[in-house]
C-alpha positions, -999 to +999 in steps of 0.1 A: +443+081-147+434+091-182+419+057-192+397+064-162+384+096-171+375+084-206+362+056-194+339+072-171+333+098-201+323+073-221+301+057-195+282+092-190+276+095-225+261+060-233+240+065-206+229+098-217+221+083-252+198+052-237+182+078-215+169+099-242+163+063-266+141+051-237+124+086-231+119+088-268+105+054-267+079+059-241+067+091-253+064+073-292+043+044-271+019+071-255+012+090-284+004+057-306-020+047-276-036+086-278-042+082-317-060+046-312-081+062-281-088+091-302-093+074-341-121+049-315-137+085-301-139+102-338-158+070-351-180+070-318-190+109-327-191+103-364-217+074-360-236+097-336-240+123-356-250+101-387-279+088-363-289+122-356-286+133-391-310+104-403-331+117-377-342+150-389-370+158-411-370+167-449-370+201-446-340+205-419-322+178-442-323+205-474-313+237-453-283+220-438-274+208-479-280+244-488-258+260-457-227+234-471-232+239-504-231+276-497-200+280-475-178+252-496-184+224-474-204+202-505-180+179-498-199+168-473-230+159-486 
């Protein structure tokens, strides 16, 4: 009857383990797909606001240069 028990114990437990693996798994594949959708939608935004960027005049180009420059953000430029 012991054997049983443990047995059935033992059962349980490796089911409990693959459970979480295969939860763990899916969740891993989701995120990974999230990141690639997301990485696709920042260069989409990025290139749209490059195009709008090459779109304004001189004079809107300097005062946006002067407001990064001025709150650390020269990185930018």
């Amino acid at each position: 009857m012991d054997e049983k028990v443990l047995s059935r114990r033992k059962f349980l437990k490796y089911l409990g383990l693959s459970g979480a693996g295969v939860a763990f798994a899916s969740a891993v594949d989701a995120g990974k797909e999230k990141i690639k959708s997301g990485g696709d939608d920042a260069k989409e935004e990025i290139e749209k606001l490059k195009k709008a960027y090459e779109e304004l005049d001189a004079r809107s180009k300097l005062i946006l240069r002067v407001m990064l420059v001025f709150t650390g953000l020269d990185i930018f430029i």
